[in-house]
N, C-alpha and C positions, 0 to 999 in steps of 0.2 A: 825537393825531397820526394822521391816516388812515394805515391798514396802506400804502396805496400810495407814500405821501412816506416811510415807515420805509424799505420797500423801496431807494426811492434814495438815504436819507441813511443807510441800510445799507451800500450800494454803495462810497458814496464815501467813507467811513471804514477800509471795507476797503481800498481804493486809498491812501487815506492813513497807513494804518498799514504796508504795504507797502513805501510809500516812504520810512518815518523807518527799518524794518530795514534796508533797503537803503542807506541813508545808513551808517546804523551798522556794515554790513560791510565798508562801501566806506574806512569810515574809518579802522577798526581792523585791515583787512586777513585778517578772520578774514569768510569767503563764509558759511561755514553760520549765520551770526547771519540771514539768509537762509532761516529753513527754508523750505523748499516750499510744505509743506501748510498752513502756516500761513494762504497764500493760501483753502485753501480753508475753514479751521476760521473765521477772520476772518468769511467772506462769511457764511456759515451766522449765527455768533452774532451778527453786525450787523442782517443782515436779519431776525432773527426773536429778537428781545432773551430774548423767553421760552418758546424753542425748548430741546429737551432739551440740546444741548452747554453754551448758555450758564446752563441754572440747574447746569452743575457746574464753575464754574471751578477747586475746588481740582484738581477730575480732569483738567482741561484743560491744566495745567502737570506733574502729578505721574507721571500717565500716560505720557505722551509722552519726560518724564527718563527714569523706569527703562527702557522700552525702549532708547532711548537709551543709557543703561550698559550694557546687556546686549550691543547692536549693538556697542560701543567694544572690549567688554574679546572679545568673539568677531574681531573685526577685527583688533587686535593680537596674538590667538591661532592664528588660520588665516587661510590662502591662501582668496580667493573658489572659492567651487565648490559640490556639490553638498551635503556637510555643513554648512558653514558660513551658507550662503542658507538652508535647513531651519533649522537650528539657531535661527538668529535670529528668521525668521518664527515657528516654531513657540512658541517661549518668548514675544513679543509677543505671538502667541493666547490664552498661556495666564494673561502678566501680566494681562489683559483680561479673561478670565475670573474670574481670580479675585477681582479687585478689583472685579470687577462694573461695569466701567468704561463709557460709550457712545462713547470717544474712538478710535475704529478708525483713524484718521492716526496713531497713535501706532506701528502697524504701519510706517510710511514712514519715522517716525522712529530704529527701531531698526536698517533695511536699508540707508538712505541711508548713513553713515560705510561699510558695507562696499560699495558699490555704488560710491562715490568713491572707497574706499581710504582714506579720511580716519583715519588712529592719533593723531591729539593730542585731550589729553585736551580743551583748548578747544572743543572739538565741544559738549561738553557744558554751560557755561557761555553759550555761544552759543545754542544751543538754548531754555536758561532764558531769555534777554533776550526775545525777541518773545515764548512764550509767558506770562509775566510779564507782559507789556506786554498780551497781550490780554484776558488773565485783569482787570487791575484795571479795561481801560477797558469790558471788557462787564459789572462791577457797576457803574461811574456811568452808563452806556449804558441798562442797566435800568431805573435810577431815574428817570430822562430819559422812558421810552417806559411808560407806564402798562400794565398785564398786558390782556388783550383782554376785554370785559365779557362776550362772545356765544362761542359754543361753536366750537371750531379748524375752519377750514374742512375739508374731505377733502385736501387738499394739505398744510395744516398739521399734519393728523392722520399722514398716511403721511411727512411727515418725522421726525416723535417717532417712531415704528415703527423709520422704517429707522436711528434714530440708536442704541435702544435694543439694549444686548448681548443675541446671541443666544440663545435658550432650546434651540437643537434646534441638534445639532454632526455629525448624520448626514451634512452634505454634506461635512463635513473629507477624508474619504481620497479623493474625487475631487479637490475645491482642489491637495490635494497632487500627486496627479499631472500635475495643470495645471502645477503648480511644476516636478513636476521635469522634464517634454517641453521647457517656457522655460528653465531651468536648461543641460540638455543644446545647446540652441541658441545659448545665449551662450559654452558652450565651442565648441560649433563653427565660429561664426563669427566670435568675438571682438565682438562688439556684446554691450557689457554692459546698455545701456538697454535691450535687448529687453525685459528683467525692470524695468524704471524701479521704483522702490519706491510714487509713488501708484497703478501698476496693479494691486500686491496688494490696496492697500485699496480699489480698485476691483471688483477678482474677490472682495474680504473681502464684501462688504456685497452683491454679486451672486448669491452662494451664500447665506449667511448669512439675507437678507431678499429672497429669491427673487419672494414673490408682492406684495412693496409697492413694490421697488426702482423709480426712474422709467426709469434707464438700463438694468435687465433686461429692461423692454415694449420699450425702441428699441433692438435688441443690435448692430444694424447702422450706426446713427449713430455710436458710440460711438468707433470707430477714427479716424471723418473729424473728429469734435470735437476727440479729442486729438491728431492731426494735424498739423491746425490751428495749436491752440495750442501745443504744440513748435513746428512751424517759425515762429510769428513770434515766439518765444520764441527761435529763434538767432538770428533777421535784428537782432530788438532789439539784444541784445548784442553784435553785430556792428557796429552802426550807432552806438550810443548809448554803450555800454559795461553793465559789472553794477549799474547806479546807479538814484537813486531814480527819475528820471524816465522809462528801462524798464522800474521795475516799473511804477507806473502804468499805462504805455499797455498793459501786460502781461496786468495785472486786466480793462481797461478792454477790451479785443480779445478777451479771455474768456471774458466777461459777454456780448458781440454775439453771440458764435457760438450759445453756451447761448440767448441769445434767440431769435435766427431760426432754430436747430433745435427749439428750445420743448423743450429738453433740461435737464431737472436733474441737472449731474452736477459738483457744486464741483471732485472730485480734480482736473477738467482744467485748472482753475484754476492747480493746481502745477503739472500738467506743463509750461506758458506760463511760470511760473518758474525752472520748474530748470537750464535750461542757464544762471542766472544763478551757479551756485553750481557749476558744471562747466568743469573747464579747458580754455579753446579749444574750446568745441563747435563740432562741425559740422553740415553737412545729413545726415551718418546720424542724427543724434538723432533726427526727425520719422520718419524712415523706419525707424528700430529701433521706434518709439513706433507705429507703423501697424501691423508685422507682432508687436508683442505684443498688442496690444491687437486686434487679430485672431485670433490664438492663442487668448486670453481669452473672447471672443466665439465663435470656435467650441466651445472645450471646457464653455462655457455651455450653447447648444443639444444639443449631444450629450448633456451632465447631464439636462435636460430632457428628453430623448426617452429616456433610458433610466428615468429615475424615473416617467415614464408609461408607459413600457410594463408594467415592473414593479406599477406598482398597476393598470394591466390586470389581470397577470396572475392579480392577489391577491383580484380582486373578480368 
């Protein structure tokens, strides 16, 4: 099968597995069977079958749980705020670490139940169902799409890159204080999606894979993608309702934008989902989603400009 027809019957598998979670939350009454990022871990293991996420599906489900219980049992422990967003992110880092994991969504996984407030344990069980479901449909999906005879193009190579956990953690106490300026802002304004949980994994893989990342070269799209795709991620669910056929046009509105800014950046993929799994959202979601992801974007460049200047200094 040419890489290019994988690409689109990547696509729309991702769209269609989108819309069976989405049936399945709608039906059961339980939104988080809906995860987000699912959207984006989907796009990735469809379009590139034997890309680094999809040769590890036991990591694809496993990963993403234990965050997930760490996120659950810190959410029925503490009040959102500046311990408890630390705490959770920080233990996601380190579950990652240690298991040597490339599943960085699993970060969104652990923050989302406290971001929503979500305390029932069904968080968790929900969670399992679509990654379950992606996990067995990307080993028949593999077997489907033949391994590539000829060497990963440069595009295919800095996806393995940016998928793979990081080796060098020196950019950790800057990320953090990224955390905690966003943190401070969602006490101060009450907009808690300022911090949306896929912008950590967003800022994760921006510090983390600094010099391969696609969306660290375009730091100044990055806001207007996810924008974007928040607001017509409310208007969907405004219109349509949390159901399968908004996620669809969800994916599918996604996938344009990432096209015509010639942006690789799946996270914004969830963020186009999430107000499906948020009560009553409104139009600040797009507009909390604008001013974090600017935040992001500027504590970005300032990292960069002081980590050169410094090896100025050095050399």
């Amino acid at each position: 099968m040419p890489a290019s027809r994988v690409e689109w019957v990547g696509e729309a598998l991702c769209a269609g597995l989108m819309a069976l979670v989405a049936f399945l939350a709608q039906s059961t009454g339980i939104a988080t069977i809906l995860f987000p990022e699912l959207g984006a871990l989907s796009h990735d293991v469809f379009k590139r079958p034997h890309g680094t996420w999809a040769r590890a599906p036991l990591m694809l489900v496993v990963t993403p749980l234990i965050t997930g219980v760490v996120g659950t049992l810190v959410t029925r422990s503490l009040q959102y705020g500046f311990v408890s967003v630390l705490l959770t992110i920080g233990s996601a880092i380190l579950i990652i670490r240690l298991m040597r994991s490339p599943i960085a969504p699993a970060i969104s996984a652990g923050l989302l139940p406290l971001t929503l407030g979500v305390k029932s344990w069904l968080y968790l069980p929900g969670l399992l169902v679509g990654l379950v479901l992606l996990a067995g449909l990307s080993l028949v999906w593999r077997r489907v799409v033949p391994p590539p005879v000829e060497p990963p193009s440069s595009d295919e190579a800095t996806d393995d890159l940016l998928e793979e956990p990081p080796v060098d953690y020196s950019w950790v106490p800057f990320y953090f204080v990224f955390l905690l300026v966003a943190i401070g802002l969602v006490q101060l304004t009450g907009w808690r999606f300022l911090l949306f949980p896929p912008l950590v994994v967003i800022g994760f893989e921006m510090f983390s894979h600094a010099s391969v990342c696609p969306w660290a070269q375009k730091p100044l799209l990055m806001p207007l993608a996810c924008a974007l795709t928040g607001a017509a991620g409310v208007l969907l669910v405004s219109l349509l309702g949390a159901g399968p056929l908004a996620a669809v046009v969800s994916v599918a509105f996604g996938v344009a934008v990432l096209r015509v800014f010639r942006l690789h950046i799946p996270p914004a993929l969830a963020v186009g989902l999430l107000p499906m799994v948020i009560p009553h959202p409104t139009y600040n979601f797009p507009l909390a989603v604008a001013a974090g992801t600017a935040l992001l974007t500027a504590s970005f460049l300032i990292w960069q400009a002081l980590t050169r200047w410094r090896s100025g200094r050095t050399t």
